[in-house]
LOMILO-883297 format. One line per 8 residues: number of its first residue (from 1); their letters; for each residue x, y, z of C-alpha. Coordinates in steps of 0.2 Angstrom, whole numbers. Last residue first. Example, Ala and Ser with C-alpha at 12.3 -4.5 7.8 and 13.67 -1.06 7.14 Angstrom:
LOMILO-883297
2	SA	68:-5:36; 62:-22:39 .
//
This chain:
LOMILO-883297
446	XXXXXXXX	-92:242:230; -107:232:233; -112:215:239; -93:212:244; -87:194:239; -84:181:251; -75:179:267; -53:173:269 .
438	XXXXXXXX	-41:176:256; -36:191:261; -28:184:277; -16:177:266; -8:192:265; 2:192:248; 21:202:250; 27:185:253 .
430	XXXXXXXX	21:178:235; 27:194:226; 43:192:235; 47:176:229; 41:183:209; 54:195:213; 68:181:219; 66:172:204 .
422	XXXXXXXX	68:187:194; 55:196:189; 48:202:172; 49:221:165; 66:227:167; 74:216:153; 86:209:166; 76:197:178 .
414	XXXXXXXX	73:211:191; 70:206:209; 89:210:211; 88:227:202; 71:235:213; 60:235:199; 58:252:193; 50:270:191 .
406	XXXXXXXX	51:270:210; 68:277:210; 76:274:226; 63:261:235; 66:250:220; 49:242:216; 45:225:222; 31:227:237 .
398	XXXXXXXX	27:241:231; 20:237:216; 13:221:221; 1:229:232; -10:218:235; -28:225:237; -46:220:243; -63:217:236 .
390	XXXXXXXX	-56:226:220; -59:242:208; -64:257:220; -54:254:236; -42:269:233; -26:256:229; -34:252:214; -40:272:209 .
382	XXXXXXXX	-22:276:213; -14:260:205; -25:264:190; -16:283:189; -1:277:191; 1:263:177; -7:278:166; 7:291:171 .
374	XXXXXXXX	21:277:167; 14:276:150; 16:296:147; 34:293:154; 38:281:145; 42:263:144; 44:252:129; 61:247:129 .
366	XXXXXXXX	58:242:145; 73:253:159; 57:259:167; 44:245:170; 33:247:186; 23:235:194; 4:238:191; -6:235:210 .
358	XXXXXXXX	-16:218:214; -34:215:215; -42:201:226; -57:200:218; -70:186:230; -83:173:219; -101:174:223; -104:171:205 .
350	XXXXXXXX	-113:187:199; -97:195:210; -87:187:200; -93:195:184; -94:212:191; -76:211:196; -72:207:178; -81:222:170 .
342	XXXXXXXX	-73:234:186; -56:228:178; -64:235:161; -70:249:168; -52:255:178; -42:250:160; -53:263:150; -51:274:165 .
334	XXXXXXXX	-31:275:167; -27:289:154; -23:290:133; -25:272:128; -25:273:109; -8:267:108; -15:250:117; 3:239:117 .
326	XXXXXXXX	12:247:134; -2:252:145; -14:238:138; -1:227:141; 2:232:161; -19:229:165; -18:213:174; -15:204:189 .
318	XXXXXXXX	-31:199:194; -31:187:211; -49:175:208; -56:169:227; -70:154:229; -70:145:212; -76:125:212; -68:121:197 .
310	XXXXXXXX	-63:135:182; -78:141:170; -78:156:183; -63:160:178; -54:156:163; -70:152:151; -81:167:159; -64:179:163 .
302	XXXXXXXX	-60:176:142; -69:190:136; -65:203:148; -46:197:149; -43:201:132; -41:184:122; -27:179:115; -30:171:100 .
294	XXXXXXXX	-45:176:94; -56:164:88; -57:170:76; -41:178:73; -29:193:80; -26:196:99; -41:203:109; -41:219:117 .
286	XXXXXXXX	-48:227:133; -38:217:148; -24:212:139; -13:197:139; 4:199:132; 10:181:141; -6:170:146; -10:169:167 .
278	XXXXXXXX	-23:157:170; -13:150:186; -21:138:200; -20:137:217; -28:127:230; -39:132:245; -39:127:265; -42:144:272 .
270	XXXXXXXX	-32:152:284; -31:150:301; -13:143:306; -13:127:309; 6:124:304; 2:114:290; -13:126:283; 1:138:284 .
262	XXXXXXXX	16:129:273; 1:125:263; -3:143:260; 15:150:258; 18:136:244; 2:138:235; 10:158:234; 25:153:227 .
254	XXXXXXXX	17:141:213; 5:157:210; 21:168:210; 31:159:195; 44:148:203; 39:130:198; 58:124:196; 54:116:179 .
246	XXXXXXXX	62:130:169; 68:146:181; 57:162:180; 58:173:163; 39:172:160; 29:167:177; 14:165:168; 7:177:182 .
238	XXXXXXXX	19:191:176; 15:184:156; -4:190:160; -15:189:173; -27:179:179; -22:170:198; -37:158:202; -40:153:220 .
230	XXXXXXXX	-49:136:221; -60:126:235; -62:115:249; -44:107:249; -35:93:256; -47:78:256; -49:83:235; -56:73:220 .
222	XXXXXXXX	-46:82:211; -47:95:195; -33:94:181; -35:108:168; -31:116:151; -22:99:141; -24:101:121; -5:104:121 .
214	XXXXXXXX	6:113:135; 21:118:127; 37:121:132; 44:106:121; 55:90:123; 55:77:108; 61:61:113; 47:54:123 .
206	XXXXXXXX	51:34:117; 61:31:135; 46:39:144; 45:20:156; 28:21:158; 22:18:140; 2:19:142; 2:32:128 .
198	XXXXXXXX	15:27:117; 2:26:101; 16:33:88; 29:45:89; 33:54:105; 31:67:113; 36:77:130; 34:92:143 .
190	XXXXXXXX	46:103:147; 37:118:157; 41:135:158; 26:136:151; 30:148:135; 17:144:124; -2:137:131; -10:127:116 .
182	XXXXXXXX	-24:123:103; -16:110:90; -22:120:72; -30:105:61; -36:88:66; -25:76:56; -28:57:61; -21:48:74 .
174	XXXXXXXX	-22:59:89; -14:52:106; -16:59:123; -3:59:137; -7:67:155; 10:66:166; 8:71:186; 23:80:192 .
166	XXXXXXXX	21:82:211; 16:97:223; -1:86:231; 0:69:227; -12:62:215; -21:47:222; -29:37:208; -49:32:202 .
158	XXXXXXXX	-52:39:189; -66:53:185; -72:54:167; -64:67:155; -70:84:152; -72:91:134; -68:107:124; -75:114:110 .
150	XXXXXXXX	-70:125:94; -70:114:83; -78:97:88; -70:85:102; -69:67:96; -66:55:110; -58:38:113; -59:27:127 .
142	XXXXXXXX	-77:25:132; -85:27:146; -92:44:145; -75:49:141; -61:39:147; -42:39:154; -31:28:155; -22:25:172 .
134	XXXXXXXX	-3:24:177; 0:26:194; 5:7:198; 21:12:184; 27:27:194; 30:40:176; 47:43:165; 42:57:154 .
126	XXXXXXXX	57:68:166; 62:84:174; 56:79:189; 51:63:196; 42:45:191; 30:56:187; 11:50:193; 0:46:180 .
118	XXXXXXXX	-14:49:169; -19:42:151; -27:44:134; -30:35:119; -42:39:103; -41:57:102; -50:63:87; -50:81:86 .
110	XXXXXXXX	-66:88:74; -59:103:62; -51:119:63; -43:116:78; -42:133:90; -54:129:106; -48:110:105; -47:111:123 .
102	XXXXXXXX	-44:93:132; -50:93:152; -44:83:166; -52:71:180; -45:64:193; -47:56:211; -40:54:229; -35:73:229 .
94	XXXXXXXX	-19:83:231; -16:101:232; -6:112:220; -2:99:207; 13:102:193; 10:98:175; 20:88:161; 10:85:146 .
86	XXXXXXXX	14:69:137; 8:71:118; 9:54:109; 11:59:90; 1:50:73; -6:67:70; 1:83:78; -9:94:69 .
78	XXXXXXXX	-9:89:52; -14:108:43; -13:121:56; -1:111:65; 15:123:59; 12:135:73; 1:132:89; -16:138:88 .
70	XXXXXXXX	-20:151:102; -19:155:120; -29:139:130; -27:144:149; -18:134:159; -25:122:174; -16:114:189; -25:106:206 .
62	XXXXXXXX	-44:113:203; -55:108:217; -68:93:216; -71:93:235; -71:78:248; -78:60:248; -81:45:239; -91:36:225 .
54	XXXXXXXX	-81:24:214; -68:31:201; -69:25:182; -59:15:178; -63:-3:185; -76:-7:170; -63:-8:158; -64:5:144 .
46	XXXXXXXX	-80:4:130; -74:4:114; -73:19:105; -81:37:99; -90:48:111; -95:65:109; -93:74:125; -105:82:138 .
38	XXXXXXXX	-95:86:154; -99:104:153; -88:114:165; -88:131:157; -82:140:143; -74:133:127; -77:149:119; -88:136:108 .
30	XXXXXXXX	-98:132:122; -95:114:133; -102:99:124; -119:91:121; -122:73:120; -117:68:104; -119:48:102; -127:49:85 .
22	XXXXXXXX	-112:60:79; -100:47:85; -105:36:71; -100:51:58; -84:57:68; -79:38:69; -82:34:51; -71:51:46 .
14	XXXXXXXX	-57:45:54; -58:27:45; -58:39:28; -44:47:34; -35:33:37; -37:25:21; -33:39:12; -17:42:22 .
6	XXXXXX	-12:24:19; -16:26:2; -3:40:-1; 7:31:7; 8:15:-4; 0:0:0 .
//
């Protein structure tokens, strides 16, 4: 059979699967992939019966998640087709069970995933995962999945201890073209691929191919005994964590998990929550990138899919606003960026979900600072720090600026391009964070 028929072949056998699974449709999440819809449409054989987790105890919370940012370049026409992708993500609280979620926000067509799994790492910095952890996954009870364009889909819980701050490895594997891969750039993050169906291969010796992307893969809730609800940090590439240390976990959010467990460990009186990061680098609050969907979503319109879509949300930290300073040239003063941060809150607040709100850090030294942008990052940290945008304030922006010229990062929380942190500023941004914050709900009424 020559290749040409092989790719025939299998497209044609593809296109079976999307037809039958078509009778089986359910209903899925919306097309900005929003929400916590569990409908899928299934495709498959049914998985064995022992997968799927039994009834128990505790709190779904979300333990990692990443925002979907765009279509990753050079898929747009095979994807990733015929590849295991073996996502590399770091848990904030642990849980008894699992369940994740697959975006295909920005394919152009239907996304066939025929084989997936969940395990514990074996450590860091590798594919290699604990054999007894290693679990398929599947999707209302069957083992494969075809997520339409522009959807998303949540997996069945299964049944597996996740540890809390550990590696856990989610593979998936495509066999057919699907278009654009939707992904998160810039993870600081190695994660894995390999070619052919490796998906249940524990020992990660076929995961050759490293990348800092994380493919398809947006969230990993848990069955939790250790937490009783979620914190989500959205921001932009200063919540990404852009320019911290690869596979160290040092972006703020991960800081900031750390400081709260430390506490909950001590008995201190804080609230038992996770942390999870929907921070995407360049992110605006008023402007969408280019495309449809867009790419890049402002922060107004993807607060629904980012936020309140997330598991089980009790406090959101928005860390936002710095882009539109230095990329809207139409932005003249701070109140544009003040309604549309006022926007989020009012969205949270329709949710019972608490806006913890933190100051603009400054930037002098950037290429693009000036000083008609640093009068805009002062006039929203004025109407921040004022009581009239947030439930209550970190001020980030003191907490890392240099107490001689407060234009700028103090030089050793500065990562060098006078903009991001260093390691030791996204520290500080975690210490500087009350966790007394954290505790009661949202205000009725600012």
């Amino acid at each position: 059979m020559t290749k040409r028929h092989g790719y025939a072949l299998l497209s044609a056998i593809v296109a079976l699967i999307v037809v039958l699974s078509a009778a089986l449709y359910i209903g899925v999440a919306s097309d900005d992939g929003g929400g916590e819809s569990s409908g899928n449409t299934f495709s498959g054989p049914r998985a064995p019966h022992n997968s799927a987790a039994p009834a128990s105890t505790g709190v779904w919370v979300g333990s990692w998640s990443a925002s979907p940012v765009g279509g990753e370049p050079g898929t747009e026409t095979d994807g990733l087709a015929g590849r295991s992708l073996r996502n590399v993500v770091h848990t904030t609280v642990g849980g008894t069970s699992a369940r994740i979620t697959l975006s295909n926000l920005y394919g152009q067509s239907p996304l066939t995933i025929t084989h997936a799994s969940i395990a514990v790492a074996a450590g860091t910095h590798t594919a290699e995962a604990i054999m007894e952890t290693m679990r398929r996954l599947t999707f209302g009870g069957n083992t494969a999945v075809v997520i339409p364009a522009g959807r998303q889909v949540l997996s069945d819980t299964v049944a597996l201890r996740i540890p809390a701050d550990r590696d856990v490895l989610v593979t998936t594997y495509s066999p057919a073209p699907s278009g654009s891969v939707t992904y998160h750039p810039r993870a600081r993050q190695i994660s894995y691929a390999a070619q052919g169906d490796r998906t249940e291969d524990a020992t990660g010796t076929a995961y050759t191919e490293r990348t800092e992307y994380w493919r398809y893969l947006t969230a990993l809730d848990v069955l939790s005994d250790e937490a009783e609800g979620t914190v989500v940090a959205f921001g932009d590439s200063l919540t990404d964590g852009l320019r911290s240390t690869e596979n160290a976990n040092r972006r703020w959010p991960d800081l900031l998990s750390d400081r709260l467990h430390t506490a909950i460990r001590s008995g201190a009186d804080v609230p038992r929550y996770s942390v999870v990061n929907q921070g995407i680098g360049g992110n605006q609050v008023l402007a969408d990138g280019l495309g449809r969907p867009a790419e890049n979503q402002a922060g107004v319109s993807r607060f629904a899919r980012d936020v309140l879509g997330r598991t089980n949300v009790k406090v959101v930290v928005v860390d936002l606003g710095i882009n539109d300073i230095l990329r809207n040239r139409r932005l003249t003063g701070p109140d544009q960026v003040l309604a549309g941060l006022r926007t989020l809150v009012g969205q949270a607040h329709a949710r019972g979900i608490k806006v913890i709100g933190a100051t603009l850090m400054p930037f002098d030294g950037h290429r693009g600072y000036s000083a008609a942008r640093e009068n805009i990052r002062r006039g929203i940290n004025a109407g921040i720090r004022a009581g009239r945008v947030y439930d209550a304030v970190v001020d980030f922006d003191q907490a890392v600026r240099d107490p001689y010229d407060p234009r700028r990062l103090r030089a050793d929380y500065d990562s060098g391009d006078h903009l991001h942190p260093s390691d030791k500023g996204y520290e500080r941004m975690a210490q500087a964070f009350d966790l007394d914050l954290l505790k009661g709900s949202a205000q009725a009424r600012l």
